[in-house]
N, C-alpha and C positions, 0 to 999 in steps of 0.2 A: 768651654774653657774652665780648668779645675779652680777651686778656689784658693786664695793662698788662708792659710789657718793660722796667719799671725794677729798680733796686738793691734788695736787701732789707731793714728796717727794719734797721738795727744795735740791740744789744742789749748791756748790761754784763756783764764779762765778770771781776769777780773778786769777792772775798769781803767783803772790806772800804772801809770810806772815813777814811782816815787825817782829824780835825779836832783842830787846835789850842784848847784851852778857857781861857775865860781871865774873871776879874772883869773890866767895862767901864770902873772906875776904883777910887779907892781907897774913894771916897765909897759906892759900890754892893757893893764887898768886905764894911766894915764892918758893911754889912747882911745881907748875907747869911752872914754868920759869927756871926750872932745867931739864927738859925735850926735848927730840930730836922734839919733836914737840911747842917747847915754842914760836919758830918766826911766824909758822901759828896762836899759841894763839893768841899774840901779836896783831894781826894783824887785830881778831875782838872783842878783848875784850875791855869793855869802850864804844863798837859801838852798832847800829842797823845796823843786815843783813836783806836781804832780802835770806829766805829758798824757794824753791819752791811748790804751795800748793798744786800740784800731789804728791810730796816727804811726805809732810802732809799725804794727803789723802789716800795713799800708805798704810802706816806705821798705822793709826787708823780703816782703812776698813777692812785691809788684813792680822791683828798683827800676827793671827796663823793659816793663812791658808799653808796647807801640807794633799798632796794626803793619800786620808785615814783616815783622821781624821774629829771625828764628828761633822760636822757642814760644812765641805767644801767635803761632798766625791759626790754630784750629786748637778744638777742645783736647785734643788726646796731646797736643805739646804745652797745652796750658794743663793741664793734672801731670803728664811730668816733671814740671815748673815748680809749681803747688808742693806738692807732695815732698819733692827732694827738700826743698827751701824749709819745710815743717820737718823734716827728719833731721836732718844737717841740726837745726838751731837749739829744736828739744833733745839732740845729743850732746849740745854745749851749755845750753843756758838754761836756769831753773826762774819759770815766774813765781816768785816766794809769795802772792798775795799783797805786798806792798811797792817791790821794787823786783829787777833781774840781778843774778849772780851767777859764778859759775861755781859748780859743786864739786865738794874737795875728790871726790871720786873720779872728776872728768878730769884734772891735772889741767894741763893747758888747751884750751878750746882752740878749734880747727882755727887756720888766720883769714881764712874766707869770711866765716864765720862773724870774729873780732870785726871786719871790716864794713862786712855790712849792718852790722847792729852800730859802728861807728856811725853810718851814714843817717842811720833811722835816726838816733836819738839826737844827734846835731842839727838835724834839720826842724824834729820835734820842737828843741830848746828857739831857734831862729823864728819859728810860726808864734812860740808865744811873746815874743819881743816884738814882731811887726802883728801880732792877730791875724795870721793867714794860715790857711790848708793846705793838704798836697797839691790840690788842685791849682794852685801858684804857682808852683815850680814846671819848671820845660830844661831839658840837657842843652846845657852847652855844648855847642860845637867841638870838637876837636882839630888841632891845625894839622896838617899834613905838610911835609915834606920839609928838607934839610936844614932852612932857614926857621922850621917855628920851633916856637920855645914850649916852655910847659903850660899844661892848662887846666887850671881848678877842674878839680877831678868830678864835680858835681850839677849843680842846678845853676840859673839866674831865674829870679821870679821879682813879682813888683805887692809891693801893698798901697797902691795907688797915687802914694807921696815918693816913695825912693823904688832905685830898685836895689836889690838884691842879690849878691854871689858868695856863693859858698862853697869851701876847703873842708871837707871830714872828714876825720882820720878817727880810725878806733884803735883800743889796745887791750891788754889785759895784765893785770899786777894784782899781787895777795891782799894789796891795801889800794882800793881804787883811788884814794887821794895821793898814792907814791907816785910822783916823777923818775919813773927810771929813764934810763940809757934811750931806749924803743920812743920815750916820750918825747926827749928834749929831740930826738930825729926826726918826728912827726911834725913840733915846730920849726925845725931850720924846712924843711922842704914845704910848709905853705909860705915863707916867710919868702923862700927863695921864687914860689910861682907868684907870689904876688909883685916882689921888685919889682921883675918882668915888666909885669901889666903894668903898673902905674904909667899912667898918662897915656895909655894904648888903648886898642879896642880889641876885642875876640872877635872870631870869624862870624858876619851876623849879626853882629851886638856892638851898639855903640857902651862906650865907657861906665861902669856901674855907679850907681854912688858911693854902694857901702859893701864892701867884700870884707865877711866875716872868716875866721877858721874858728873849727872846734876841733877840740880832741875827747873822745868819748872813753873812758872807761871803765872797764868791767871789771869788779873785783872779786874776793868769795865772801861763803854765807854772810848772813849777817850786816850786808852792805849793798848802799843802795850804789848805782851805778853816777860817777862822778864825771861831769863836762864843763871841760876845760871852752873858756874863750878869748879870741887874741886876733891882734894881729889887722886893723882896718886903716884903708888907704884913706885917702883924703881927696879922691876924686870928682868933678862934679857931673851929671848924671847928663846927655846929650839924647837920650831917649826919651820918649813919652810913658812915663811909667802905667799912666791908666791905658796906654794902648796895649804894654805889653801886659798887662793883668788881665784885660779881656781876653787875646790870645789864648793865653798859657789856660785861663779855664775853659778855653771854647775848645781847646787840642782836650784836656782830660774829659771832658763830655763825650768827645770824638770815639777816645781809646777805649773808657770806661763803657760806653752804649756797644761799641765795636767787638769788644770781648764777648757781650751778652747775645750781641745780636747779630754777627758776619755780613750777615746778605739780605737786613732788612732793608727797607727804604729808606726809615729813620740814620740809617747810619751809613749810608751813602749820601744821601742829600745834606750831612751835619759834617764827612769829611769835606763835598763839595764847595760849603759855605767856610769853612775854614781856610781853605786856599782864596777864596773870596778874597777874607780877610788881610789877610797874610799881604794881597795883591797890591790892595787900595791903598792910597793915602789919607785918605778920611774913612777910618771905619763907622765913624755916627749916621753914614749914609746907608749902612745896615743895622742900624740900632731898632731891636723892634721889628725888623721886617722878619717874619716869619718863615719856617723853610719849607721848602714846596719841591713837591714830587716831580717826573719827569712829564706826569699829564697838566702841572700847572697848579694843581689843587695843593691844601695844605694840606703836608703828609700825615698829618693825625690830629683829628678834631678832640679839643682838652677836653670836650664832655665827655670822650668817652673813657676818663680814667674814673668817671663815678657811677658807672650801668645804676640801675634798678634791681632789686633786690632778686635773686634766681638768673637775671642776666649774665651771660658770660664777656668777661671784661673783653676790651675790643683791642686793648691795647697788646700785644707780643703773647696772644690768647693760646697761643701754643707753648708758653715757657712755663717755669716752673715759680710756684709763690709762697711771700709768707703773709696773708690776708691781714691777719689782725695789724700789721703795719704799711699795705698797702704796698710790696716790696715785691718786684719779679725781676730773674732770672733764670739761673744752668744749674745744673745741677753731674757734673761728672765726675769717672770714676777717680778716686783716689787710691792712693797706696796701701798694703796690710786690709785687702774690705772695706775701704774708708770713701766711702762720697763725701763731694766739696762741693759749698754751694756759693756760687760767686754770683750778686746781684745789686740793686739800686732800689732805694725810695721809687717811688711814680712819680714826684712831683721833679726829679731834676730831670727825668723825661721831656715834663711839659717847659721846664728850661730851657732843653735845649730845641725843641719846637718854633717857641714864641720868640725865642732870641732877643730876652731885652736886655740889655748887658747890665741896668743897674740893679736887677733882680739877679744873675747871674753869677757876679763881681759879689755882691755879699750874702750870697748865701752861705748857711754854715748849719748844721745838723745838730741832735743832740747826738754824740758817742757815749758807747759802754759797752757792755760785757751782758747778755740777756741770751736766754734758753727758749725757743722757737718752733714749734711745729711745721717744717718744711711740707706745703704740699708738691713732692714730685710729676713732672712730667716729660717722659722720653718717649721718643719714636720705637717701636716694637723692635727697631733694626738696633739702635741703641740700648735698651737694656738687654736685649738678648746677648749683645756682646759687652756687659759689664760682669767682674766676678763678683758677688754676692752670692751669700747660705741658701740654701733652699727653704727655710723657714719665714725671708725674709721677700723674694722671690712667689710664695705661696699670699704673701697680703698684697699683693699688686691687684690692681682692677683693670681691665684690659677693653676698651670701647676704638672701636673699628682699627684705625693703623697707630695707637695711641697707650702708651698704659701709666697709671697714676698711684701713686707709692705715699702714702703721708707717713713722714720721718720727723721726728725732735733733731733739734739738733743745738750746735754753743756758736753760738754768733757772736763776731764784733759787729757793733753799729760805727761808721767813722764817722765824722762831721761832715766831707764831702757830697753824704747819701748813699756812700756804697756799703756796701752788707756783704760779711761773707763769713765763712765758718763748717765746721763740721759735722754731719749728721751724725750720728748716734744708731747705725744701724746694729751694734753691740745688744743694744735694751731689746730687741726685738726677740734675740733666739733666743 
């Protein structure tokens, strides 16, 4: 396969996303300062936060990946995924180093685009109010058929005390604090899916506590990207919120291990225990019990994420790594020559193994923005069919059905545990 002789996907390259927070009026203020969560409001409304821009890049890379579904069920429709989502967004939006904006040369950004960076950055702004990760949220259901109404277009997730749903909308204006015409439309229709709901349940899901909307937007240079919040019912919550926070991160262990690993045991045995879950009425009767293989044993002893120095780690010993952080995964092709390396810490490995949910429920990473020597490893049938230089192709090491590639490359770290980013095979030729 000829090589393509373009540019390498660009990649974000810092820690944070500077966002302005703010009540959408005074009418939506009053509301939400009625609320069990009004003092975390309080506390960034009126401000600039800083969200982190793995938690971004999280949330607009990964919006609906789930084992099985088309576009994420193998490596070669997860790098089509990857790749379009990094071209599309680095054609709209510029990381300035502080915050995102769109650049007066792009004119108005695709509204694909506007919508899913709405998604990311509302749900960003929601996590620092309640202190929770991606790994909290799960899709809402959609209703089907003549009678249902409309349905918060996003997540429900719990931070142990409430739970949580949310409405995000994005947009774009020259001045990302102007409410135009696009904006006050984006409030009447969460305004409108929520009437709805009040005093109801979604398919699934008993009654939330607290349904937020955001409006996210994007403005040009010079500005950081400005989110709007409004609009919470006064519902009381009929759910077990620490049951659904267990869920919702025992399902992103599921997807996130699932992606890395298809057809390990690890990730059979952890979707099997999630259907567990899901089944029981008392999940504390799997709290702690560990997950076990089909011969009975457990599917991976945690000593073996610390071998002996020259040992070869026991854990997914055929994937690809970044040692100095104790981090494995994939490593496939990307767009323009561009490998993508999508992977986890070890230790939420041993998460989701031991399965103690109060280990589980809070854990949280440090995130940022860090430069990484990826050591690659593909099956000889796989990099034979990747396009890469021949310069680049010439430093591989090749040991029986096996070949091994050590690449730099720009990583986001998320708080999650998950890792991912792009190799830098450019520096090579």
């Amino acid at each position: 396969m000829s090589v393509i002789d373009l540019e390498p996907l660009s990649f974000p390259e810092q820690d944070n996303i500077r966002v302005r927070v703010d009540y959408y009026d005074e009418e939506e203020e009053a509301k939400l300062l009625e609320y069990p969560s009004a003092d975390r409001i309080a506390l960034i409304a009126g401000h600039e936060i800083d969200v982190p821009a793995s938690e971004f890049l999280t949330y607009y890379l990964f919006r609906r990946k789930r084992p099985g579904m088309p576009g994420w069920r193998n490596y070669a429709e997860l790098s089509r995924k990857i790749s379009l989502s990094l071209s599309h967004l680095s054609g709209s939006v510029a990381f300035d180093g502080s915050s995102i904006h769109v650049p007066i040369e792009v004119g108005y950004p695709d509204v694909h685009v506007v919508e899913c960076v709405g998604e990311a950055i509302g749900l960003s702004v929601i996590n620092q109010i309640h202190d929770m990760t991606e790994a909290d949220w799960s899709v809402i259901p959609r209703s089907r058929g003549g009678l249902a109404g409309p349905t918060l277009d996003f997540r429900i997730a719990s931070d142990e005390q409430h739970l949580i749903e949310v409405e995000t909308k994005g947009s774009f204006a020259r001045s990302s604090t102007q409410k135009t015409s696009s904006i006050s439309n984006h409030k009447a229709s969460i305004q409108a899916k929520k009437a709805h709901h009040l005093g109801k349940s979604l398919p699934g899901f008993d009654t939330a506590t607290i349904r937020y909307g955001t409006i996210s937007v994007l403005g040009g240079p010079a500005q950081c990207v400005n989110c709007w919040l409004l609009d919470p019912p006064s519902d009381e919550a009929q759910m077990n919120p620490a049951r659904r926070r267990v869920l919702n991160r025992v399902a992103f262990l599921r997807d996130w291990i699932t992606a890395i690993s298809p057809r390990s045991n690890l990730a059979i045995a952890l979707a099997s225990r999630l259907a567990a879950l899901e089944a029981v009425s008392n999940i504390e009767e799997l709290d702690g019990v560990p997950l076990l293989g089909v011969d009975g044993e457990r599917v991976v002893d945690v000593s073996a994420f610390t071998p002996e120095v020259g040992e070869t780690p026991k854990l997914l010993p055929n994937k690809s790594r970044i040692d100095s952080d104790g981090v494995v995964g994939i490593v496939i092709q990307g767009w323009r020559n561009s490998l993508f390396f999508l992977g986890a810490r070890e230790e939420i490995f041993e998460e989701a193994i031991a399965q103690e949910f109060q280990v589980i429920t809070s854990y949280k990473a440090a995130s940022g923005f860090r430069r990484r020597n990826v050591n690659c490893r593909f099956t000889r049938r796989q990099f034979d069919q990747m396009r890469l230089p021949r310069e680049v192709r010439s430093a591989a090491a090749v040991s029986g059905n096996y070949v091994t590639l050590s690449v730099a490359g720009r990583m986001q770290y998320a708080n999650t545990g998950s890792v991912f980013g792009i190799l830098d095979v450019s520096e090579m030729l």
